[in-house]
N, C-alpha and C positions, 0 to 999 in steps of 0.2 A: 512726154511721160505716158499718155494716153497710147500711143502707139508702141512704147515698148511693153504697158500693160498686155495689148490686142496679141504680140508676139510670143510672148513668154506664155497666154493662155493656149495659143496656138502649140507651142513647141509640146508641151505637158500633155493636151488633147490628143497630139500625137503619138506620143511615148504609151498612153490609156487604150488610145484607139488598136493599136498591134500589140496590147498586153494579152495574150492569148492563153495563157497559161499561170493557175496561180501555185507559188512556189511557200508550204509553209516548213521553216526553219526549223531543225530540233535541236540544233546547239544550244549553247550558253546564253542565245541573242533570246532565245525563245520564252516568252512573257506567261504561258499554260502550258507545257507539257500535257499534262492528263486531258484537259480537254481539247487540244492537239485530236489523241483520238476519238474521242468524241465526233470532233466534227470531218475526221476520216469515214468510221461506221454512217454519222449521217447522208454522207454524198454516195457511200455507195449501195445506201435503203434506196436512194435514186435514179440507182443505174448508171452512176456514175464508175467509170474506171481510171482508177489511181494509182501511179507510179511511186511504190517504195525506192528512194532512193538508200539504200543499204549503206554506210558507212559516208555517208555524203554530209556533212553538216549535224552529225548525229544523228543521220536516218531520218534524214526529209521528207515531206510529201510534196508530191507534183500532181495538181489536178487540171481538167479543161478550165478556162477565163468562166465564170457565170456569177452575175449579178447576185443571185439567192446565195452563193457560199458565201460571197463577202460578205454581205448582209449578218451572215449567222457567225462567220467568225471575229464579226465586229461586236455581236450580240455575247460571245462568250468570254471577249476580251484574251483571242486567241491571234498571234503575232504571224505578218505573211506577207509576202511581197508578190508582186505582179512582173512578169520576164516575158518579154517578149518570144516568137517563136524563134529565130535567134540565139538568144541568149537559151532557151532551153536547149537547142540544139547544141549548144556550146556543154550543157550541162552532160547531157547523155553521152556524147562523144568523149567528155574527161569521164565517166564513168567507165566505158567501153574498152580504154585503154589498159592492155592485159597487165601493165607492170601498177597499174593501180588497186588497189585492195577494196572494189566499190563494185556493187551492181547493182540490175535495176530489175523491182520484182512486180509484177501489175497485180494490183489487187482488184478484185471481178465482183463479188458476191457477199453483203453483207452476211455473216455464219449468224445460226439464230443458235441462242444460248440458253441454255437452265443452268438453273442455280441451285444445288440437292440444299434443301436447308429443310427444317422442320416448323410447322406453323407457330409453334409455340415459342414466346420469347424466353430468350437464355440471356444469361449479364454477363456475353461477351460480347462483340461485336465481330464480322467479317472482311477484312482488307479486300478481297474482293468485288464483295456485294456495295462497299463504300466507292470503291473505283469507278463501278459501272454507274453509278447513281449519280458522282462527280460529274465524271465525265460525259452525263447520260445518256448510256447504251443500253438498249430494252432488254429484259432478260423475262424468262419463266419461272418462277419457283416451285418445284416440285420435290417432291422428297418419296418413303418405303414405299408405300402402297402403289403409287403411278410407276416406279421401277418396275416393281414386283408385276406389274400390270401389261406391261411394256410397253411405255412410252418413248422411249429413247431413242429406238431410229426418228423421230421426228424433228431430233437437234442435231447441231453440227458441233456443238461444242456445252461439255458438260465441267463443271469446277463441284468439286464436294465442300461445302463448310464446314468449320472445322471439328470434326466428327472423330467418333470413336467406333470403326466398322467389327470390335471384336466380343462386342457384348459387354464391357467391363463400365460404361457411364463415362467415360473418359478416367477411369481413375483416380476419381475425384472422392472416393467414399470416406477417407481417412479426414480430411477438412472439410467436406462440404455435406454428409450425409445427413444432419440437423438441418440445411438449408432447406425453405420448401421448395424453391427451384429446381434443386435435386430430388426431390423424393415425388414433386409433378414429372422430370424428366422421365422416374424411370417408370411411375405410374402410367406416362403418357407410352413408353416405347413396352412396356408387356401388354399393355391392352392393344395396340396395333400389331405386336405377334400374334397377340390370339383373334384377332379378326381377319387377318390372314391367311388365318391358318400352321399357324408357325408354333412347337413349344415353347419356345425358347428368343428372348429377343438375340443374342448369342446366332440363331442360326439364320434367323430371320435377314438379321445385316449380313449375313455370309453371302443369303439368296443376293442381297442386294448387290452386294460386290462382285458375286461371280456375273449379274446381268450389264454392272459396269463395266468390268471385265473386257464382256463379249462387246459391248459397244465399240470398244475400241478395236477387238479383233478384225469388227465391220466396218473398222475404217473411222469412225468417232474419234474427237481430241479431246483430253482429257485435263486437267491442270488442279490442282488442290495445291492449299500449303500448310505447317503445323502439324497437328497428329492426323492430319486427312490422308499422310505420305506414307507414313511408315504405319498405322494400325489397319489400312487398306491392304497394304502386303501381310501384316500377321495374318490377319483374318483370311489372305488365301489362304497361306502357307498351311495354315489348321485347319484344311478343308474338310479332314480325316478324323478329326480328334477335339476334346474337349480343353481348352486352358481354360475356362472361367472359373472363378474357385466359389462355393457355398454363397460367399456370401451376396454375390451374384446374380447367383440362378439357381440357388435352392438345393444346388450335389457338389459335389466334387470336382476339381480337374478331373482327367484321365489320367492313369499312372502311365508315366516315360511318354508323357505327349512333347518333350522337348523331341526327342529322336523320332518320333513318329510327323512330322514337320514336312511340309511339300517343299521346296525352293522353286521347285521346276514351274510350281502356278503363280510366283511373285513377278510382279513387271521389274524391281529395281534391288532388290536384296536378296542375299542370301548369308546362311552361316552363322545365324543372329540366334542371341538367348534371349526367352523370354524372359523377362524379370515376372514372378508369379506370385510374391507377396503383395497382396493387395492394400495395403497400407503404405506402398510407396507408391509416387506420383511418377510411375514411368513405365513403358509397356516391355520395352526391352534394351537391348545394348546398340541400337543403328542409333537414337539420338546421340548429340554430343552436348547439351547442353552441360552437362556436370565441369568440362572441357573448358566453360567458359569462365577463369578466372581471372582474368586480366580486367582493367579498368577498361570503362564504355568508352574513352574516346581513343583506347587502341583497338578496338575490337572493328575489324574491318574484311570485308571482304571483296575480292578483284574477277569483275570477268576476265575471262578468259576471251583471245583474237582468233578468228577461225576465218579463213579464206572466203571471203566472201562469194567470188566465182564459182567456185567449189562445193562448198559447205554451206548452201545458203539456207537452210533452216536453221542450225544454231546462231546461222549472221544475224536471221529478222529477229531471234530471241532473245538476243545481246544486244539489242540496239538502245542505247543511251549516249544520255552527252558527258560521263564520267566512266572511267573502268572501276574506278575505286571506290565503294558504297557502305558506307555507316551501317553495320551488321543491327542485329535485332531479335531478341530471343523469341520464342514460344515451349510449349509442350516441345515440342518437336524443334531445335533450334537451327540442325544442322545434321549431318552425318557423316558415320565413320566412316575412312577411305576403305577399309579393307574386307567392309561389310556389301559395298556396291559390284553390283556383279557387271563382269567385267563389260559385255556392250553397251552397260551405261554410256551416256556419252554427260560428260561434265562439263557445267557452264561457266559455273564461279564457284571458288574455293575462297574458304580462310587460311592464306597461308602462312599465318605462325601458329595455330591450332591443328592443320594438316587435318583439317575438312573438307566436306563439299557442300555448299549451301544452294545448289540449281544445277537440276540433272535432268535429263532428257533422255527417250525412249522409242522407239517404235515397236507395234505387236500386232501381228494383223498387217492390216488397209490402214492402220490406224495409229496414234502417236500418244504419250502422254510426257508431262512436265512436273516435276514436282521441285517445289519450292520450300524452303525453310525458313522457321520462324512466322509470327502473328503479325504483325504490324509496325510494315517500316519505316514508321514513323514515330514511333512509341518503343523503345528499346528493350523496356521490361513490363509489357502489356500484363495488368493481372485481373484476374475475375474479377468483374463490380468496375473497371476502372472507363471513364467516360470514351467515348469513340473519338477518335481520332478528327478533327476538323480539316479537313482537306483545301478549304480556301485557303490556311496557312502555310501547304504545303505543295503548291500548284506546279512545282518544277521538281519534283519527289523523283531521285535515280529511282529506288526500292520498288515505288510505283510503276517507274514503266514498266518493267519487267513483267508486270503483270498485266499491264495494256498490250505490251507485246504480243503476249500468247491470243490476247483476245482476238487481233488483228490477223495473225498467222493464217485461222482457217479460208481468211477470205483471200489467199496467193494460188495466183494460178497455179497448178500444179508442176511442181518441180522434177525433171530427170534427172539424175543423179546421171552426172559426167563423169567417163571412164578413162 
């Protein structure tokens, strides 16, 4: 017995000892998804470089063997096995095979992040800012004044909260203008136009969005979800012209600012009505939430399969261990197909709604992602309603997708194959 003990510890020590690589799972097998990336962003603060396996097990990571990763993915209660070099070699070569739909992308460089939010608390919460804190990945909070200032080449990756870039408060004057949280909001956004220098909070977020804008011109990534999607494109679009009405900003719209409308400075729309009564809760005609009549447990939406050899930035931004994901409304729930201009590239649709809920972009050196809906995990998130608890929700599809994006800037840079 002694001696078959002495053996068996032998055989094990062996198999540990030429474990050279540790392999963590993103399938179905996997115990944290979200902090899955977490402890991605951590190894590569380290200098660690990390093999996205693109369509492999739902988008695996493959890192060197090292005592400290185990250590912390044991610490996050994050699931991973140990492969010898062998067995990885076995893994790359079934990746490398061209009739397989998988590749393998190294990621180099942890991206350093801000988060546009404003100091002051609002009683919503941000799917975002709750992901990166989950999962914890370090970010900046900055918001008008450090844009305006120009801080932004200093990040690699920018996400906006869920904001209202067109002056209007998010639209929210019709229910919530007795709130004091609204009436602090918009207290709080005229006195930062006027210490800016700005008249008007209206032009002020314009300044800001055209400097976002230009971030991504310069090669910046960009990602927001909610009204962060579609009131960033109004607010180009009226680069020229006034929509805010009186009770706003004190005047008027401009007469026929519908046709006075840029499309040419929108990253993802065109051809969209403003809705300009300000007693409705909506900026224009790209959302589709009105759309959403069906009961919550058919309401679903499918990524979409893109070549992963080929197409491998939409492949890192699809990576989950489900195609099909429990939809989730916001301000902004979704958009209409006919309003996305055409080199959108689309991620995931609703297809019995004939939306698009994740569209992708490039402008510039630079990319942006926009996502629909608040909180996917919470299907009709409303003002005042508690944050979302993420330990509940540790294998969230909804979620990756926004880990995804986080993860992206840190891929070697991709040629796009002819």
């Amino acid at each position: 017995m002694k001696q078959l003990f002495v053996i068996i510890i032998v055989l094990f020590t062996g198999i540990w000892g030429r474990a050279t690589q540790i392999l963590i799972p993103m399938d179905v097998t996997q115990t944290n998804h979200l902090k899955a990336y977490g402890i991605a962003y951590w190894a590569l603060e380290r200098e660690v470089v990390i093999e996205w396996l693109l369509n492999y097990r739902g988008g695996s990571f493959m890192m060197p063997h090292a005592k400290s990763i185990e250590e912390e993915l044991l610490i996050r209660g994050v699931r991973y096995e140990l492969v010898t070099d062998g067995q990885a070699g076995n893994i790359r070569n079934q990746i490398a095979n061209p009739e397989v739909n998988q590749e393998i992308v190294q990621l180099e460089k942890a991206p350093k992040i801000a988060v546009y939010t404003p100091k002051t608390s609002l009683p919503w919460d941000d799917a975002v800012t709750m992901a990166l804190e989950y999962a914890e990945i370090p970010y900046d909070k900055i918001y008008d004044s450090a844009i305006v200032m120009g801080v932004l080449p200093q990040y690699d990756w920018l996400h906006l909260h869920h904001e209202d870039f067109t002056g209007q408060y998010g639209k929210f004057y019709a229910r919530y203008s007795s709130y004091k949280w609204y009436q602090d909001q918009v207290k709080d956004a005229e006195n930062d136009a006027r210490k800016l220098g700005f008249s008007k909070v209206s032009k002020l977020k314009l300044a800001v969005a055209t400097n976002i804008r230009n971030f991504v011109l310069g090669g910046g990534f960009l990602f927001t979800m909610c009204s962060g999607t579609d009131s960033f494109d109004i607010a180009l679009a009226a680069h020229n012209t006034d929509i805010c009405e009186s009770i706003y900003d004190g005047d008027p719209s401009e007469p026929g600012y519908q046709q006075k409308l840029d499309y040419g400075n929108t990253l993802a729309f065109r051809d969209f009505t403003i809705v300009r009564d300000p007693m409705i809760y909506e900026y224009s005609n790209i959302d589709g939430t009105d759309l959403h009549r069906i009961p919550e447990n058919q309401d679903k939406f499918t990524l979409f399969e893109f070549s992963a050899k080929w197409d491998v930035v939409p492949t890192m931004l699809t990576q989950c261990h489900t195609d099909i994901i429990d939809g989730f409304m916001g301000q902004t729930t979704d958009f209409r197909k006919e309003l996305i201009k055409p080199n959108v590239l689309a991620l995931a649709e609703n297809q019995s709604l004939n939306t698009v809920k994740y569209i992708h972009g490039t402008l510039g050196d630079g990319t942006w992602t926009f996502y629909g809906g608040h909180d996917p995990e919470d299907y009709q998130h409303l003002v005042g309603d508690p944050p979302t608890d993420l330990n509940l929700h540790p294998n969230s599809p909804g979620y990756r997708l926004i880990l995804n994006n986080i993860l992206f800037p840190a891929a070697k840079k991709q040629k796009r194959k002819t």
